[in-house]
C-alpha positions as a printed NumPy array, in Angstrom:
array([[-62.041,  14.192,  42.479],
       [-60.483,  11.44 ,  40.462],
       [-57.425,   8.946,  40.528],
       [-54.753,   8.505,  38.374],
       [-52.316,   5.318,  38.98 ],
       [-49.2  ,   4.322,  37.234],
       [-46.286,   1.133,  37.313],
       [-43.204,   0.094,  35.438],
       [-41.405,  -3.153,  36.042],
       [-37.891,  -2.866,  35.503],
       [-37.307,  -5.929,  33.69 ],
       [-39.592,  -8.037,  31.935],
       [-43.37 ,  -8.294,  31.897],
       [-45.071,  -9.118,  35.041],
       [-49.159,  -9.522,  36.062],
       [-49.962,  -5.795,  34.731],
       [-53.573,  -6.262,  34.333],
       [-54.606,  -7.502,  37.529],
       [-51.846,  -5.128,  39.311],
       [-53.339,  -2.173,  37.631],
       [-57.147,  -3.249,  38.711],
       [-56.247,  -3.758,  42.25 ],
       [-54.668,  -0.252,  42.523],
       [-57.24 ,   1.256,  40.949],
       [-59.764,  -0.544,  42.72 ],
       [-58.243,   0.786,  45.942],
       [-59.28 ,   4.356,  44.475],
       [-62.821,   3.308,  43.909],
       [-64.022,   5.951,  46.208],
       [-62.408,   9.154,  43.948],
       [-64.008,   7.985,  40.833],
       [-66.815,   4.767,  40.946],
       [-68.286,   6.075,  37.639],
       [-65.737,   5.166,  34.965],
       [-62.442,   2.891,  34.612],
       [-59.908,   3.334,  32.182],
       [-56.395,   1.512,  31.509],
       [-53.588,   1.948,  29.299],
       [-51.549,  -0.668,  29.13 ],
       [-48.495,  -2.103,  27.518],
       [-47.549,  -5.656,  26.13 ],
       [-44.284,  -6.288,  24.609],
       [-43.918,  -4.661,  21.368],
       [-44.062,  -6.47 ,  17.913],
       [-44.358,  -5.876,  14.214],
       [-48.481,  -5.99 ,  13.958],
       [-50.644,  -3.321,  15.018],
       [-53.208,  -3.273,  17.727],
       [-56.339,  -0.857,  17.369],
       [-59.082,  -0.867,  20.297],
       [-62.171,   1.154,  18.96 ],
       [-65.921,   0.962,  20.381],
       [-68.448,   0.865,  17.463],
       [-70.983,   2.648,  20.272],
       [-71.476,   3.404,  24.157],
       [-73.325,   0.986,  26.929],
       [-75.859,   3.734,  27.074],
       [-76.6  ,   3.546,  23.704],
       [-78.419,   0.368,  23.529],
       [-82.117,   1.073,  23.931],
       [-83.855,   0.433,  20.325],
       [-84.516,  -2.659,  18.033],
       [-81.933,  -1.588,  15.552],
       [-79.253,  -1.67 ,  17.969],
       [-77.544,  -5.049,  17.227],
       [-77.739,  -4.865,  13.797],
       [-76.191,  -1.272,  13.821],
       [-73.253,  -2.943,  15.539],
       [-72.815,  -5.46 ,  13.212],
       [-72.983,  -3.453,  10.124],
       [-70.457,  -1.334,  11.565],
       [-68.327,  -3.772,  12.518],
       [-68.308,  -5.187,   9.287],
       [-67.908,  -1.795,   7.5  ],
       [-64.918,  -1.382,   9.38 ],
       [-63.101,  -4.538,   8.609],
       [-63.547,  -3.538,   5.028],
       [-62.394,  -0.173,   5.552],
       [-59.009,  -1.76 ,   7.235],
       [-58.851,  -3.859,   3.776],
       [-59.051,  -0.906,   1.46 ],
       [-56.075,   0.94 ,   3.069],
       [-53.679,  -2.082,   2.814],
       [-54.048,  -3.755,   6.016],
       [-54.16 ,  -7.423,   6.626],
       [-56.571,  -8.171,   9.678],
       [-55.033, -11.317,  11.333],
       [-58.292, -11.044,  13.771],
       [-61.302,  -9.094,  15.498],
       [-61.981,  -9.679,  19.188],
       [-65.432,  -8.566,  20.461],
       [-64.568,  -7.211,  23.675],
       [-67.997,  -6.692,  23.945],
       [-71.08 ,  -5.946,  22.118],
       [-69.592,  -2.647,  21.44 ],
       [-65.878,  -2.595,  21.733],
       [-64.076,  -4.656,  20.089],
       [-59.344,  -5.404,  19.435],
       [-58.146,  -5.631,  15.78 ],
       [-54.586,  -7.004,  15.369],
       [-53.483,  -6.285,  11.994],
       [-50.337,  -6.251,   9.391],
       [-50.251,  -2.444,   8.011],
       [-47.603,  -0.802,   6.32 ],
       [-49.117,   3.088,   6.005],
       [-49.217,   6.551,   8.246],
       [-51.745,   5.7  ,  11.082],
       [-53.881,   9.382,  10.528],
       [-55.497,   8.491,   7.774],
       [-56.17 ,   4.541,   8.938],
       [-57.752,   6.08 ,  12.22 ],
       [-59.89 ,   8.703,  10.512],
       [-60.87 ,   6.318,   7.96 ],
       [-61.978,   3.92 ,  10.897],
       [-63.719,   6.902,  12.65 ],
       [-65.69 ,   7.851,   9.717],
       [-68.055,   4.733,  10.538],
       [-70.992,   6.048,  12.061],
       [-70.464,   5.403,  16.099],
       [-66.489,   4.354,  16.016],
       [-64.033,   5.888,  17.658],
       [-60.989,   4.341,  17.936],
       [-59.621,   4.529,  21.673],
       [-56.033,   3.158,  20.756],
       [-53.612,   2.424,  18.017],
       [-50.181,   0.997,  18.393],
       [-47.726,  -1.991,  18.375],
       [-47.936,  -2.093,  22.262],
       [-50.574,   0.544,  23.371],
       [-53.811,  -1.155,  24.662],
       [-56.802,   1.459,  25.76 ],
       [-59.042,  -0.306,  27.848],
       [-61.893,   2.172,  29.3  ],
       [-65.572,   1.588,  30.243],
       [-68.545,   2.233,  32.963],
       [-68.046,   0.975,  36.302],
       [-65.062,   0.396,  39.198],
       [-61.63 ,  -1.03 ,  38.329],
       [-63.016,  -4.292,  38.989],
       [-65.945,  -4.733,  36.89 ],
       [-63.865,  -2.887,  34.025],
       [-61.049,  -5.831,  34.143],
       [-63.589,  -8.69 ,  34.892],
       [-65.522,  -7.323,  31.438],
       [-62.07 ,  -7.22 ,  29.678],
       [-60.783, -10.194,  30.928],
       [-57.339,  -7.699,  32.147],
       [-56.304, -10.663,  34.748],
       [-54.947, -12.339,  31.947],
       [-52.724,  -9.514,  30.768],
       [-48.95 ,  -9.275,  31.134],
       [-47.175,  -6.69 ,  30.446],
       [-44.498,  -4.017,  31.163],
       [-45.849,  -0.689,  32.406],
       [-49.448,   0.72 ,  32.492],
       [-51.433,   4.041,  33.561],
       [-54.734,   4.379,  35.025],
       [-57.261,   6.074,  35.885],
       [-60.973,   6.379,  37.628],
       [-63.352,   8.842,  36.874],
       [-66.153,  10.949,  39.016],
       [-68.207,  12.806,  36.668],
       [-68.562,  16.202,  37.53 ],
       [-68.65 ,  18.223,  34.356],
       [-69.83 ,  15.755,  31.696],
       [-71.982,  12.876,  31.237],
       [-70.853,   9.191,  32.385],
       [-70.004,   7.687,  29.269],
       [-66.667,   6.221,  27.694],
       [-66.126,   9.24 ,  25.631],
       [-65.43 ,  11.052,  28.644],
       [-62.842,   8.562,  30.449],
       [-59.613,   8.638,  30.863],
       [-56.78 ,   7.504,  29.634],
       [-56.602,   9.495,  26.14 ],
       [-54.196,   8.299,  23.294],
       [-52.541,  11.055,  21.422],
       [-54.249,  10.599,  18.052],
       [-52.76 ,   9.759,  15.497],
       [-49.315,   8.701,  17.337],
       [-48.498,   5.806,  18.153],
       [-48.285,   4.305,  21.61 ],
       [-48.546,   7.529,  23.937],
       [-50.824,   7.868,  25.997],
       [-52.288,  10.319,  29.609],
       [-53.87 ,  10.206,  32.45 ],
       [-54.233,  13.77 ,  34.506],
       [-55.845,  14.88 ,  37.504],
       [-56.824,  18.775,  37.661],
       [-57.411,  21.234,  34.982],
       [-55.941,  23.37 ,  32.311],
       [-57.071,  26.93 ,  32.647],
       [-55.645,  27.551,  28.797],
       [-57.404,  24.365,  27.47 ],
       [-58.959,  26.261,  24.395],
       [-56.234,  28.102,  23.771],
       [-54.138,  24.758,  23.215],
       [-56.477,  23.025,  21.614],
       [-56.705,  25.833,  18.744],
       [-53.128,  26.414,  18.526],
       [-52.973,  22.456,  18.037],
       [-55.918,  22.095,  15.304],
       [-54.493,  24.978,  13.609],
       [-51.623,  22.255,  13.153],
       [-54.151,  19.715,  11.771],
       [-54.834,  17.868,  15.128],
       [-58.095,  16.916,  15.671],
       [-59.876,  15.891,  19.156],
       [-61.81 ,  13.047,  19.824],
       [-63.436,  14.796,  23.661],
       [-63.472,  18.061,  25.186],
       [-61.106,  16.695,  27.906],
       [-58.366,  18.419,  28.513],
       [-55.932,  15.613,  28.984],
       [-56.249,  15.062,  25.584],
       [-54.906,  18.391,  25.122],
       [-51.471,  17.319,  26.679],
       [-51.592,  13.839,  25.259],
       [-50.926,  15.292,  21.453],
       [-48.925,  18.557,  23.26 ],
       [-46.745,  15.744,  24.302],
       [-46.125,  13.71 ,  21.459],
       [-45.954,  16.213,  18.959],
       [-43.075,  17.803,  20.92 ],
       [-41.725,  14.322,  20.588],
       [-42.359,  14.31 ,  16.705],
       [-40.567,  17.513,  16.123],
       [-37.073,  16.22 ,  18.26 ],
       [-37.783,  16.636,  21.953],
       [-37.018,  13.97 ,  24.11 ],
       [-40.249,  13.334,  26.446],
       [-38.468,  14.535,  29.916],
       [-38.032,  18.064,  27.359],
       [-41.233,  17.928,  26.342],
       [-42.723,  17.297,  30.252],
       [-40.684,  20.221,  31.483],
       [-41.763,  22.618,  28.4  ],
       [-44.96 ,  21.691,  29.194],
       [-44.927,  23.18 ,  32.757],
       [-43.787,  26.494,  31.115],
       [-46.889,  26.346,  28.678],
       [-49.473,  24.642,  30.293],
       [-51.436,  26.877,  32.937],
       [-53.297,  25.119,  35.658],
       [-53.17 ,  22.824,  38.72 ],
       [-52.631,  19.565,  37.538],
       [-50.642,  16.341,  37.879],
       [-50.257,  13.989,  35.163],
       [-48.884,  10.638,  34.269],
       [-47.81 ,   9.802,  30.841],
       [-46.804,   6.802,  28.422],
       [-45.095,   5.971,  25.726],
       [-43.572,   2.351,  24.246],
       [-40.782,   2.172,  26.413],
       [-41.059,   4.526,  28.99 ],
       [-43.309,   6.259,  31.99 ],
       [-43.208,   9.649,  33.378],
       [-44.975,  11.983,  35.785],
       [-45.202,  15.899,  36.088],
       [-46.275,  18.171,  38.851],
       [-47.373,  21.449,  38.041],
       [-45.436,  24.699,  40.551],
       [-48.189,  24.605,  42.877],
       [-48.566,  21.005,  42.991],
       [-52.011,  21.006,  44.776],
       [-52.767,  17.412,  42.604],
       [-51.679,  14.741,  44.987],
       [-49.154,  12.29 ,  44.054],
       [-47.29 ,   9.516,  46.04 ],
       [-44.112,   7.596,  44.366],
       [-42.641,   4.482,  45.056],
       [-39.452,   2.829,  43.791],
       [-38.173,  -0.502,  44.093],
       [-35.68 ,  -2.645,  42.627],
       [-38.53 ,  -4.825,  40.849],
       [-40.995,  -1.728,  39.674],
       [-41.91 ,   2.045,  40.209],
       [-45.35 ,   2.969,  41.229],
       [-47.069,   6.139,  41.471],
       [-50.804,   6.562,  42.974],
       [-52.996,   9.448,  43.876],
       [-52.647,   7.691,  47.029],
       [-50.583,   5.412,  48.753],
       [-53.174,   2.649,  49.756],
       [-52.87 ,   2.076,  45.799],
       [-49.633,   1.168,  45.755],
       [-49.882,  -0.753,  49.123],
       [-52.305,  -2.717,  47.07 ],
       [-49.602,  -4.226,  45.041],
       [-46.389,  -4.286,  47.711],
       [-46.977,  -6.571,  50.183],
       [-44.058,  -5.412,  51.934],
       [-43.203,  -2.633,  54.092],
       [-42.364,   0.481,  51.843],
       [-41.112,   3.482,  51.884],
       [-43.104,   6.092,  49.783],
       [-42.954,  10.447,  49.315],
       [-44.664,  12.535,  47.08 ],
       [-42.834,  14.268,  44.441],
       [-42.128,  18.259,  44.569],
       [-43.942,  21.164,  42.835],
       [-42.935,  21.715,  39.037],
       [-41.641,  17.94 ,  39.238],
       [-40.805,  16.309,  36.231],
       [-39.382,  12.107,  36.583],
       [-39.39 ,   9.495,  33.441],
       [-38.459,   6.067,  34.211],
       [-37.826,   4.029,  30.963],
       [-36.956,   0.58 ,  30.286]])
């Protein structure tokens, strides 16, 4: 079943982290087994990679610790070999952890570097993209990542039932568009020409880091984007060459947007205000962060909208 929730302030940062939770919270019952948040701080001149070095349900033998921290400290050294000057690594946990770094080069060969240390993946990489994604409801998520604490300008989200893989982090949402920087989707539905896409895009020298298919239209997206499309063009091409029933939200530094496929089976409710935009899979989400009356409607089939700041 699923959720996917999305805001934008319209000026300034506001309370994103614990806005995000408590709409996604209010969705607990489409997806209780996994929580994932994109979100956006101001922009600046370092870098901010989250990776995981493992998964939570990794953690049953002796060696497990000392795997982690001969991993971590392989990939600190790794960062230091291509150039980049680590001002610090956070452990988010025992297994995820938030590198802030100076770096100069193209971010491919930084992030496959990274992900050639045995267990990483890196879920985000950016000067204002934050991944945030683990087991568990909104609000054990942002109480494990201390999110209450983050501000910030506009954010997606999304929670996950698992009905065609296992419950583990590598297969929730949201997905950044490796190796770009600072885009990022959430979708709810299915591509019927997922292979088809992912080929055509590998054959271009993409790689995948899940078999989900909203990876599929994270990188669709953003390379449209690198080769001169604005991302309202790229949304509506993507309706054209994208088969399915979906909905999807995406991100990039500056901006959010949300498409509805023709049949537009994939529920969606919008709100806009003079202080932010919200969009839920349902409306007690966004009712979760207005405490005012509000008026709300759900956008029409083949729909594309981009707010941007």
């Amino acid at each position: 079943m699923c959720g996917i929730a999305g805001i934008i302030y319209s000026t300034g940062t506001g309370p994103l982290g614990s806005d995000m939770a408590r709409m996604l919270q209010a969705m607990k019952h489409r997806g209780p087994d996994s929580t994932g948040y994109a979100l956006y701080g101001e922009p600046g001149e370092l870098l901010v990679m989250r990776f995981k070095l493992a998964d939570p349900n990794d953690g049953n033998d002796f060696s497990y610790g000392e795997r982690l921290a001969r991993s971590r400290r392989e990939v600190e050294a790794r960062l230091a070999k291509s150039g980049a000057t680590t001002e610090r690594i956070d452990g988010e946990s025992e297994y995820a952890f938030r590198a802030i770094f100076r770096y100069e080069g193209e971010l491919k060969p930084l992030a496959d570097y990274v992900e050639d240390v045995p267990g990483a993946e890196v879920l985000s990489l950016g000067h204002s993209l934050e991944i945030v994604k683990d087991l568990g409801d909104a609000r054990t998520v942002s109480g494990q990542y201390r999110l209450d604490s983050f501000t910030g300008t506009h954010a997606i989200g999304h929670v996950r039932m698992a009905t065609e893989s296992d419950v583990d982090i590598a297969g929730a949402h949201p997905y950044w568009a490796y190796p770009f920087s600072d885009v990022a989707v959430v979708h709810n539905g299915q591509l019927t020409n997922y292979h088809q896409w992912r080929r055509r895009l590998e054959r271009q020298g993409h790689r995948f880091q899940s078999e989900c298919d909203s990876e599929i239209i994270a990188v669709y997206l953003a390379q449209s984007m690198a080769d001169g499309m604005s991302l309202e063009a790229a949304m509506k091409q993507s309706l054209d060459d994208l088969d399915g029933v979906f909905t999807y939200l995406v991100v990039t530094d500056n901006a959010l947007g949300m498409a509805k496929d023709g049949m537009a089976a994939k529920p969606l409710v919008l709100y806009q205000g003079d202080d932010m935009v919200a969009l839920a899979s349902e409306e007690g989400a966004i009712r979760a962060v207005v405490d005012r009356e509000i008026d709300t409607y759900d956008p029409y089939e083949g729909e594309v909208m981009v707010w941007s700041r």
